[in-house]
Backbone as CSV, one residue per row, in Angstrom:
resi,resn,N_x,N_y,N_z,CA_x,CA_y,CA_z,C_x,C_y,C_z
1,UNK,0.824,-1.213,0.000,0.000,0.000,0.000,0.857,1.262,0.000
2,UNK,2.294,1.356,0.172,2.764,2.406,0.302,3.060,2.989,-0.628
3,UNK,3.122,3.778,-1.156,3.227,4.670,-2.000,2.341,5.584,-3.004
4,UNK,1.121,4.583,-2.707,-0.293,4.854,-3.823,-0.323,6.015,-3.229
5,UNK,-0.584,7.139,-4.698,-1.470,8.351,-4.040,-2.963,8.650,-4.889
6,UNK,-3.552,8.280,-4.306,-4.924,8.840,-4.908,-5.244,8.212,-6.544
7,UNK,-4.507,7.180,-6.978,-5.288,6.590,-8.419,-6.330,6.989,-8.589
8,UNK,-6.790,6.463,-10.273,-7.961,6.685,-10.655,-8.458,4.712,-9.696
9,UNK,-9.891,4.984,-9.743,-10.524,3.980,-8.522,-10.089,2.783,-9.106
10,UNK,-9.868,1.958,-10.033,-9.720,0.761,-10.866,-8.183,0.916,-10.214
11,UNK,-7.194,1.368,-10.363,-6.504,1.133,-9.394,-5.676,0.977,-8.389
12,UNK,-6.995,1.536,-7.459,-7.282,2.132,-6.051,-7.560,0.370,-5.728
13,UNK,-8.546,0.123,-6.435,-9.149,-1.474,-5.605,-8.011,-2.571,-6.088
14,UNK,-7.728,-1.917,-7.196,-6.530,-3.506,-8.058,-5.348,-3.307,-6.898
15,UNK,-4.778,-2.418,-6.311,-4.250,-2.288,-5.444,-4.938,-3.532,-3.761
16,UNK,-5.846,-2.786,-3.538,-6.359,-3.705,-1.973,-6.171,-5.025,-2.668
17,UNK,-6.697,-5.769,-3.496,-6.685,-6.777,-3.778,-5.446,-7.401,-3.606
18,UNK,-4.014,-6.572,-3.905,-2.942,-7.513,-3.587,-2.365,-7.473,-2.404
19,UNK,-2.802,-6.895,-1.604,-2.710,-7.282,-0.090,-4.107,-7.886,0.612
20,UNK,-4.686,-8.272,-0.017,-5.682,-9.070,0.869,-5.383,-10.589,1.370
21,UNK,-5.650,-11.563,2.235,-5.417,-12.553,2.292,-3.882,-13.398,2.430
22,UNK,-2.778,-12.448,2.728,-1.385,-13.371,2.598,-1.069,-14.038,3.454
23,UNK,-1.921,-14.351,4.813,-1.461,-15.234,5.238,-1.446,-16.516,5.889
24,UNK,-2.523,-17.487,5.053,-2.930,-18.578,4.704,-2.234,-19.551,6.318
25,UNK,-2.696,-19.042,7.195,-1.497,-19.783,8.374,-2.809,-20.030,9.240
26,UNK,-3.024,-21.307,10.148,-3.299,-21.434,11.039,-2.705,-22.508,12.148
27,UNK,-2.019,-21.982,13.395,-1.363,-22.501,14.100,0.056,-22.437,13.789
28,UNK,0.152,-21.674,12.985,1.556,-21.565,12.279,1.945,-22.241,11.137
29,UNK,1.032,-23.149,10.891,0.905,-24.351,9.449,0.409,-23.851,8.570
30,UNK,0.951,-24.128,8.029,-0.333,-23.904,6.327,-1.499,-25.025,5.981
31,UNK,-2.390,-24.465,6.105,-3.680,-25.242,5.680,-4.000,-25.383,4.384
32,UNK,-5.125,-26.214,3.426,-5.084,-26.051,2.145,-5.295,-24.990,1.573
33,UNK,-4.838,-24.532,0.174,-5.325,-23.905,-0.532,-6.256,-23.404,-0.948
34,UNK,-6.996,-22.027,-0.824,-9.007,-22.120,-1.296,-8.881,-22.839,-2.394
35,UNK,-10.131,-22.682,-2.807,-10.602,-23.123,-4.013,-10.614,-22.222,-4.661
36,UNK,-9.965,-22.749,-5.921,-9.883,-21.767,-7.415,-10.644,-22.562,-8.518
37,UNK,-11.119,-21.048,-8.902,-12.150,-21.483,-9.848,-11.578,-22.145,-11.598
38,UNK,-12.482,-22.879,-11.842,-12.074,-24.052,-13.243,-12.718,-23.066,-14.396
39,UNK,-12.412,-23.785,-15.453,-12.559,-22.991,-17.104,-14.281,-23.033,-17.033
40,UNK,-14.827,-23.999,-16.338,-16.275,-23.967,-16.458,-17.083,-22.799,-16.182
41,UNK,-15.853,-22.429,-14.759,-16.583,-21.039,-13.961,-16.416,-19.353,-14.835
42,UNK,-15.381,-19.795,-15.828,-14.984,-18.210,-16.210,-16.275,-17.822,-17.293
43,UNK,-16.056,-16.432,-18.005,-17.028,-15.706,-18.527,-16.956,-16.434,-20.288
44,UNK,-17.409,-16.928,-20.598,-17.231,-17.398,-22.497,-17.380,-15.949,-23.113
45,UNK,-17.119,-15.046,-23.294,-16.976,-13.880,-23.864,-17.707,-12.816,-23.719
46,UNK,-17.678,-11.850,-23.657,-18.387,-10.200,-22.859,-18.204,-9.377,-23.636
47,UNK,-17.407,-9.475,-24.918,-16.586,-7.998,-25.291,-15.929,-7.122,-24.468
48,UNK,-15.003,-7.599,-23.805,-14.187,-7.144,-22.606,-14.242,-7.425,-21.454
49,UNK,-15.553,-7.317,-20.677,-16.058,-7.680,-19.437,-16.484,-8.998,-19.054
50,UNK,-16.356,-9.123,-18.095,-16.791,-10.680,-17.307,-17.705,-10.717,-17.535
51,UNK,-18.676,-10.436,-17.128,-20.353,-10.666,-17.373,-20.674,-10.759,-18.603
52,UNK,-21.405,-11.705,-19.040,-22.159,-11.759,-20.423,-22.909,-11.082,-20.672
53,UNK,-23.279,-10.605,-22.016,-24.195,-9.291,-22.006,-26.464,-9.997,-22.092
54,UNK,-26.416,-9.951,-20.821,-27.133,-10.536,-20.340,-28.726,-9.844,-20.268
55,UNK,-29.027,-9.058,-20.836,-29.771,-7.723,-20.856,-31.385,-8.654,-20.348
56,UNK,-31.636,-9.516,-20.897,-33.058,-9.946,-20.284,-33.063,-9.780,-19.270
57,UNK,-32.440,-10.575,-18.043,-32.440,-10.973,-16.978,-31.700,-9.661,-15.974
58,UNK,-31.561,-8.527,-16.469,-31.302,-7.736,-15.962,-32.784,-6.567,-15.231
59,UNK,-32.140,-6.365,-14.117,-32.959,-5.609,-13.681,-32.664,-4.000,-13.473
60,UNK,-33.792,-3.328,-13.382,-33.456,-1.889,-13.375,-32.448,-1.007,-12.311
61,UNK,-31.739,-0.597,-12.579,-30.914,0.137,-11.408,-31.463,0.660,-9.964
62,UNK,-31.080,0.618,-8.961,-31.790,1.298,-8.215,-31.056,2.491,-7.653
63,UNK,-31.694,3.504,-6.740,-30.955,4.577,-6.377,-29.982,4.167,-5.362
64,UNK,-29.319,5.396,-5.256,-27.805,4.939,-4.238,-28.249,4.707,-2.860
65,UNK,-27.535,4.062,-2.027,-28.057,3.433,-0.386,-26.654,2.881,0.021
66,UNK,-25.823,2.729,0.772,-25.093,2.328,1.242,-25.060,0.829,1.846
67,UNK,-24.658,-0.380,1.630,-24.520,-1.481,1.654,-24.461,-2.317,2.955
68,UNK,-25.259,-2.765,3.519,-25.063,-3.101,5.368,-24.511,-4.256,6.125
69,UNK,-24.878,-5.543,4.906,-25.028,-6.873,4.918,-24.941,-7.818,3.461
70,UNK,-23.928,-8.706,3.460,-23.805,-9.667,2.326,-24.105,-11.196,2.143
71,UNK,-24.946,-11.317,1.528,-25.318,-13.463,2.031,-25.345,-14.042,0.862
72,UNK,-24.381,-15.350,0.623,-24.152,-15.739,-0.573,-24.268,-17.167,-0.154
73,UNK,-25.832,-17.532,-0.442,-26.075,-18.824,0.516,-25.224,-20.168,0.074
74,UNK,-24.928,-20.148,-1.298,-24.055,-21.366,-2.150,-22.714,-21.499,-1.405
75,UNK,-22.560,-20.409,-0.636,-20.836,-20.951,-0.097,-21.004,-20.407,1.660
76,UNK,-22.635,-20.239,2.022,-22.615,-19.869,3.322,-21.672,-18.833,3.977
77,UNK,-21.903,-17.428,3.266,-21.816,-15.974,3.907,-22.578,-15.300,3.912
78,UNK,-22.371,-14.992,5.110,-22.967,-14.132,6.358,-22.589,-13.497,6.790
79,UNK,-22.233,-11.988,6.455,-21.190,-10.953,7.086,-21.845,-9.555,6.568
80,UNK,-21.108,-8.640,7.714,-22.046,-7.289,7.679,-20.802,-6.236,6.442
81,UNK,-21.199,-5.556,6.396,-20.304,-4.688,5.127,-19.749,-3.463,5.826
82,UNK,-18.533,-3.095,5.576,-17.628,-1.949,6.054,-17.861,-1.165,4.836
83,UNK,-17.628,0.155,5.357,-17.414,1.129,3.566,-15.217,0.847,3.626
84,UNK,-14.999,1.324,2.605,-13.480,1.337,2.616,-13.153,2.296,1.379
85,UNK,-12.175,3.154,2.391,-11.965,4.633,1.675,-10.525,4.905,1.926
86,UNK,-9.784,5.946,1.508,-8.576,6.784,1.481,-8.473,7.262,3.271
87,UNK,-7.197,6.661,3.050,-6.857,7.310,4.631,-5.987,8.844,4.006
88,UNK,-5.509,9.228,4.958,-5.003,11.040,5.187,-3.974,10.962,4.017
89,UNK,-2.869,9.849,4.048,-2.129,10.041,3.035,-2.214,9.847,1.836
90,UNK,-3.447,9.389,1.315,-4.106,8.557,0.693,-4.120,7.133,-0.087
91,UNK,-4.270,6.484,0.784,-3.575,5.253,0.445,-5.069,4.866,1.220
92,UNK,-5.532,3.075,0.663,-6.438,2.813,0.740,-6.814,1.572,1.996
93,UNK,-7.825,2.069,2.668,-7.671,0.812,4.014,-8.312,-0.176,3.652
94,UNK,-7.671,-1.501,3.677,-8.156,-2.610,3.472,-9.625,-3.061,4.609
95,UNK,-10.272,-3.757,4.433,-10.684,-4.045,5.668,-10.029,-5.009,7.031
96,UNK,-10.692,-4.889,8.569,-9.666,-5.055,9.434,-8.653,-6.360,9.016
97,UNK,-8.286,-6.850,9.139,-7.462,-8.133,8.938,-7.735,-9.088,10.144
98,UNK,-8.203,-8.726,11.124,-8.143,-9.936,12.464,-9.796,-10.117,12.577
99,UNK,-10.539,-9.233,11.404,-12.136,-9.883,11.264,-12.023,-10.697,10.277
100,UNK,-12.424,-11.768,10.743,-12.432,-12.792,9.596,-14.005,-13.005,9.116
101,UNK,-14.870,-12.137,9.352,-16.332,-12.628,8.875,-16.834,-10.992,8.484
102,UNK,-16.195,-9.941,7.702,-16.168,-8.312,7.304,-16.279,-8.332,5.667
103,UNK,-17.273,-8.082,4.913,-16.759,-7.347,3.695,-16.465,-6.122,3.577
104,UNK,-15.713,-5.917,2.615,-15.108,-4.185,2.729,-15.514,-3.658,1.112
105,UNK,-16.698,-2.398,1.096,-17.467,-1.782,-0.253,-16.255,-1.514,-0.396
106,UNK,-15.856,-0.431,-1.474,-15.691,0.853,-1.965,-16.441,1.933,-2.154
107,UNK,-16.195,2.915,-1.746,-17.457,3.930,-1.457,-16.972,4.530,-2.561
108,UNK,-15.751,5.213,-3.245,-15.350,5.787,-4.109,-16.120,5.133,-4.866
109,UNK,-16.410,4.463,-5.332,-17.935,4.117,-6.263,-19.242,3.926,-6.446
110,UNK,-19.799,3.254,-7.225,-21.520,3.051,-6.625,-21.566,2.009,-5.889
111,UNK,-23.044,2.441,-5.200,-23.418,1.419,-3.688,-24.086,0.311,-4.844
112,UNK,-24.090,-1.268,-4.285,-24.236,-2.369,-4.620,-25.973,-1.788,-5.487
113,UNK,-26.232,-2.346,-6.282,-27.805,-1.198,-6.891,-27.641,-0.641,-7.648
114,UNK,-26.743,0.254,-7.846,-26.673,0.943,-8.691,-26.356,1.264,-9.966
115,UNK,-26.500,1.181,-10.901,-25.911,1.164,-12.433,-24.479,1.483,-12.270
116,UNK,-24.004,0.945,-12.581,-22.216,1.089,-12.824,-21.693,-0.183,-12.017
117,UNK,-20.714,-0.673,-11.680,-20.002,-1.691,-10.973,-19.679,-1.455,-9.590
118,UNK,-20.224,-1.903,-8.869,-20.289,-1.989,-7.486,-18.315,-3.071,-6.756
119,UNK,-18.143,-2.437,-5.896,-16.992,-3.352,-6.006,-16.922,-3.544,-4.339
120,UNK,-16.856,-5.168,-4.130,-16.558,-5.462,-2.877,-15.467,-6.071,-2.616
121,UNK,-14.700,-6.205,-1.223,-13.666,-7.252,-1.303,-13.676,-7.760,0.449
122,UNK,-13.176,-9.033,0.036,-12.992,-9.671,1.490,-11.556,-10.711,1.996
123,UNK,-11.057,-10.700,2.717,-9.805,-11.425,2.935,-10.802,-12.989,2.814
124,UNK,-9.467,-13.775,2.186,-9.346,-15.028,2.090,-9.405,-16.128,3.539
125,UNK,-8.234,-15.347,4.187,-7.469,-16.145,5.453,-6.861,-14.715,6.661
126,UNK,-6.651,-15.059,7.837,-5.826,-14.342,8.283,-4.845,-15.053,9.154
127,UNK,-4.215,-15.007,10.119,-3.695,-15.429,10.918,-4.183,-16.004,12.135
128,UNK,-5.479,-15.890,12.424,-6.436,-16.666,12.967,-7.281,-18.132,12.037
129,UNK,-6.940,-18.065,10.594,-7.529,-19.426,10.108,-8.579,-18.632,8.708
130,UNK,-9.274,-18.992,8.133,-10.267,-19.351,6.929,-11.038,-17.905,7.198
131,UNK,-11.612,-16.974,6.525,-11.723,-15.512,6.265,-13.339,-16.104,5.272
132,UNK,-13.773,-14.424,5.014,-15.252,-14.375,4.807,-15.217,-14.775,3.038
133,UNK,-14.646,-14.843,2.143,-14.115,-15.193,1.103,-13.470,-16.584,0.536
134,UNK,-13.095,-16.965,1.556,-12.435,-18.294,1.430,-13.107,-18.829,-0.116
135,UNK,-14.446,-19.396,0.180,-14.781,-20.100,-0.498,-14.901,-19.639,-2.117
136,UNK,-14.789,-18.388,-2.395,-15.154,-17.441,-3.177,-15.380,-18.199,-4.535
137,UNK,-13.954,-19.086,-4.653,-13.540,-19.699,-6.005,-14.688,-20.895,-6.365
138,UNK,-15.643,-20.954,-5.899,-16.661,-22.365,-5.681,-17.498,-21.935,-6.340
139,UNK,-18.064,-20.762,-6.273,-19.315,-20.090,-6.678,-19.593,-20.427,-8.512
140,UNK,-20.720,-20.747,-8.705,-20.645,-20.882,-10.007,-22.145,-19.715,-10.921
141,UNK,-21.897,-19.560,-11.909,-23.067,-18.917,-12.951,-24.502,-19.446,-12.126
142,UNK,-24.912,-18.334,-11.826,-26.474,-18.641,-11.460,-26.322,-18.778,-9.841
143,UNK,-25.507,-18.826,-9.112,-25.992,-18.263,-7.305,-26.065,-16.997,-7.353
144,UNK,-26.974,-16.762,-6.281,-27.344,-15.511,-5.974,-26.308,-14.773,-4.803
145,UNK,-26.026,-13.455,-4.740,-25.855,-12.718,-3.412,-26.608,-11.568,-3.101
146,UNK,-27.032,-11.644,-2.459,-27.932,-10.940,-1.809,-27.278,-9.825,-0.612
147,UNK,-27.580,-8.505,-0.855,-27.006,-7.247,0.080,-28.382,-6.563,0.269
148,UNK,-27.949,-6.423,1.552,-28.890,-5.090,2.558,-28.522,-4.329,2.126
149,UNK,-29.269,-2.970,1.889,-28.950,-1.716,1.871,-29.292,-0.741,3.348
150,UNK,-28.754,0.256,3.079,-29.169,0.726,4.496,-30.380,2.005,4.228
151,UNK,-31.023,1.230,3.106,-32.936,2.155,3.154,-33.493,1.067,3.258
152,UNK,-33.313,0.115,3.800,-34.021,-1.481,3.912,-34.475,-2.128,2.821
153,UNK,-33.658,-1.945,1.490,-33.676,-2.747,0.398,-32.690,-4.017,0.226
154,UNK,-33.184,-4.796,-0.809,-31.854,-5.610,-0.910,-31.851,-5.565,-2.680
155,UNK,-30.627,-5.695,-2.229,-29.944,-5.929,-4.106,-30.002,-7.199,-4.162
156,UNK,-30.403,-8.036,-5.198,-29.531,-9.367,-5.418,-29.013,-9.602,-7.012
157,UNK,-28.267,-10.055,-6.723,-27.174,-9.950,-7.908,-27.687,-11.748,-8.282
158,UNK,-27.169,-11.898,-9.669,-26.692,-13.545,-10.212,-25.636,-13.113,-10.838
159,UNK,-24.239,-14.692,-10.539,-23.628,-14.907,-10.877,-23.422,-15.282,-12.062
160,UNK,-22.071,-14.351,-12.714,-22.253,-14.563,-14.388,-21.198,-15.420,-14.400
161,UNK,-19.640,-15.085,-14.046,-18.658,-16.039,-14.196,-17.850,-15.449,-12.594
162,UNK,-17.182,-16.507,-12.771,-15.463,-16.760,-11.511,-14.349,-16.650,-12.009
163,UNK,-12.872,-15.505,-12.025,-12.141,-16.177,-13.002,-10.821,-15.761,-11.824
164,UNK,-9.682,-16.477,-12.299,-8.476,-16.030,-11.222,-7.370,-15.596,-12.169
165,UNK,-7.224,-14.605,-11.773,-5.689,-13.907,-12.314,-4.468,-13.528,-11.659
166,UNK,-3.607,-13.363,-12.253,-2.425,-13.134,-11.851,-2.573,-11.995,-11.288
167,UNK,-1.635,-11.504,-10.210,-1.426,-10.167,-9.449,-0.862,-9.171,-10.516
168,UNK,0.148,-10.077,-11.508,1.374,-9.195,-12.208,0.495,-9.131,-12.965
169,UNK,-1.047,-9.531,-13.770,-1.372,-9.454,-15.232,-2.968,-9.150,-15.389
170,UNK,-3.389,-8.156,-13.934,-4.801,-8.225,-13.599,-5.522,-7.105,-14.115
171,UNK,-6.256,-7.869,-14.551,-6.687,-7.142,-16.240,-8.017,-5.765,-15.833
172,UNK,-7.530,-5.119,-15.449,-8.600,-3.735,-15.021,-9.505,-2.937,-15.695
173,UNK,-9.215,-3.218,-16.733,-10.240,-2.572,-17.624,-11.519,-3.514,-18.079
174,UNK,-11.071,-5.200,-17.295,-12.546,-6.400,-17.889,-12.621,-5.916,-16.472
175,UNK,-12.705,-5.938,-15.219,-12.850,-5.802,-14.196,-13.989,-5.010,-13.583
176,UNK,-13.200,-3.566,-13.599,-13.360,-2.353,-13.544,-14.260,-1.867,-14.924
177,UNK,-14.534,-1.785,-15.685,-15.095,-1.360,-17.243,-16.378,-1.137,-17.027
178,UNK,-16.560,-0.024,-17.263,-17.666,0.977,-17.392,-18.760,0.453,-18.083
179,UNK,-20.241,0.299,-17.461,-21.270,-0.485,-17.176,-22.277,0.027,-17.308
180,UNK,-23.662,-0.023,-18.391,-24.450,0.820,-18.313,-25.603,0.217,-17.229
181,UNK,-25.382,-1.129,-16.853,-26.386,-1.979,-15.898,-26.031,-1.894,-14.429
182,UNK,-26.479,-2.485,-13.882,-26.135,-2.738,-12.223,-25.278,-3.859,-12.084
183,UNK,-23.797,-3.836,-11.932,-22.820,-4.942,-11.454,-22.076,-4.654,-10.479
184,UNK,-21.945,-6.304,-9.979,-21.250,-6.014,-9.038,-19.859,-7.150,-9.066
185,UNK,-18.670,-6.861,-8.448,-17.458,-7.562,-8.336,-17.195,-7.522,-7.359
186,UNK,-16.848,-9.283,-6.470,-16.160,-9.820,-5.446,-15.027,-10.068,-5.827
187,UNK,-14.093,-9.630,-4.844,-12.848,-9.990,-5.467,-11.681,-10.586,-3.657
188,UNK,-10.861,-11.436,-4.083,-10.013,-12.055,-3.156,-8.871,-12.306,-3.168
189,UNK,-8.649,-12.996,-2.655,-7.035,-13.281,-2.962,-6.671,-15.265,-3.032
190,UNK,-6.219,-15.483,-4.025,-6.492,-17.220,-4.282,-5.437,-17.800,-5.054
191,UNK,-5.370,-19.001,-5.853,-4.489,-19.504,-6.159,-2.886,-19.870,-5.866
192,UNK,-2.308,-19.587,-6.603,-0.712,-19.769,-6.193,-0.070,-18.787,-4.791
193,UNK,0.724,-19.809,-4.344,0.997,-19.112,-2.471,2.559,-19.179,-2.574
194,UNK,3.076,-17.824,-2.351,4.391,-17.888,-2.116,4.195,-17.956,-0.579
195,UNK,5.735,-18.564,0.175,5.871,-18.188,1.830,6.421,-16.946,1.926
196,UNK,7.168,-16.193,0.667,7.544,-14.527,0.869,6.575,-13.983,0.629
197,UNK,5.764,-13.686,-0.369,4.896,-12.768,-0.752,3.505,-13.245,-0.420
198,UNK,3.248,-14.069,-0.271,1.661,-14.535,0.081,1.323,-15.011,-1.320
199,UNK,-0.190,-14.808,-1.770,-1.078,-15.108,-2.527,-0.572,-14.722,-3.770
200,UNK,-0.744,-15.259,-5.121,0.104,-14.609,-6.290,-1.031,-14.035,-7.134
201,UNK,-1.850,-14.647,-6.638,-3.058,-14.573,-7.880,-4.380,-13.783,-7.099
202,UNK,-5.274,-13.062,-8.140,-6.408,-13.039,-7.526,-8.148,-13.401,-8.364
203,UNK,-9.092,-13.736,-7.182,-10.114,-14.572,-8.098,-11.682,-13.213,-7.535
204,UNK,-12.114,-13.669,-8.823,-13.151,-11.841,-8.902,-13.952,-12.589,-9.338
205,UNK,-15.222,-12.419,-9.339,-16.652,-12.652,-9.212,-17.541,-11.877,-9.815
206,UNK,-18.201,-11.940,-10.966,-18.967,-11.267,-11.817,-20.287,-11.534,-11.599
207,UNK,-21.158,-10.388,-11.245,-22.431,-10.742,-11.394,-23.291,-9.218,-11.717
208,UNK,-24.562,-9.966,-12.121,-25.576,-8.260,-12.344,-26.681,-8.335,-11.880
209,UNK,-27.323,-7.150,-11.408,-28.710,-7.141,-10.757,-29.972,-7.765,-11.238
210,UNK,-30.426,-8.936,-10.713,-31.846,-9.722,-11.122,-32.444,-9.221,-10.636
211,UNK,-32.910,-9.105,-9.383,-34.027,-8.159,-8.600,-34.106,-7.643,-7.420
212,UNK,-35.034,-7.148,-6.818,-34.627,-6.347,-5.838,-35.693,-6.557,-4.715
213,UNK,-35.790,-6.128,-3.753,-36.470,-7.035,-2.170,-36.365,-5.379,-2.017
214,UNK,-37.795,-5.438,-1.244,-38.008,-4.503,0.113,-38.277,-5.382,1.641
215,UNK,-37.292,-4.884,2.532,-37.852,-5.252,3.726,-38.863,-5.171,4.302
């Protein structure tokens, strides 16, 4: 994180992403590897973007609300949502590291709802064991996640594809890329594990707004 000053937001988050999750340790051992997602899970073509251009099954944008709660019943999460913004120097705070059950928004963008790409992230692992993400790489086309908003709506998103990339080769413009629908991106930290650097790779989660819940 040191040195970032103020990027454009794509990457501001491609940044958190490579410190999320490095340290795959519990008890001082290394436990297995998450799960990374297979060729089945990735996007078969978008014209740039992960998501397929999916326009039926899309639903209408909703207005902005701030994000409270995330439940992604296919891999059993259950965790409340942090915003995550620029500290003083401006450099970007990950969420805490010793919560292992926290997603962390980006507020520098739109709230989960909203037309444009919503972007969340969550540690993998910490030094206490298995993190709110772990499972991330499992998820396949067609589960739902479902977010609270804080006007007592919920967003729910479907899953379009899973794909894992390299840290050195993480492609920000399919990611990040400007959206005239409601999407949203989970993103983690997965695949290949150095014992110097941690995690090598990271695995992101494409999905777009099906419909929407009032409490």
């Amino acid at each position: 994180m040191h040195g970032l000053r103020r990027p454009r937001p794509a990457v501001i988050v491609a940044v958190l992403v490579l410190v999320i999750g490095v340290w795959l340790l519990q008890d001082g051992r290394r436990t297995d590897l998450p799960p990374q997602p297979t060729a089945a899970q990735a996007s078969g073509g978008s014209g740039g973007h992960g998501a397929p251009p999916d326009t039926k099954s899309a639903a209408p944008g909703m207005s902005a609300s701030p994000p409270t709660r995330i439940r992604i019943r296919a891999i059993r999460v259950e965790a409340r949502v942090i915003p995550i913004t620029l500290d003083a120097a401006g450099h970007l705070q990950p969420p805490p590291p010793d919560d292992n059950n926290v997603v962390g928004w980006y507020q520098g963008g739109v709230t989960p709802g909203q037309n444009g790409n919503a972007v969340m992230a969550g540690h993998v692992d910490n030094k206490h064991g298995l993190s709110v993400f772990y499972s991330l790489g499992r998820l396949h086309p067609g589960a739902e996640v479902e977010i609270d908003r804080k006007d007592r709506t919920s967003a729910v998103f479907t899953i379009d594809a899973v794909e894992v990339y390299p840290k050195d080769h993480y492609p920000d413009d399919k990611v990040y890329g400007a959206t005239s629908r409601s999407e949203l991106r989970l993103i983690t930290c997965g695949g290949r594990f150095s014992k110097k650097t941690g995690y090598l790779d990271n695995v992101v989660a494409y999905a777009h707004l099906t419909r929407t819940k009032q409490a």
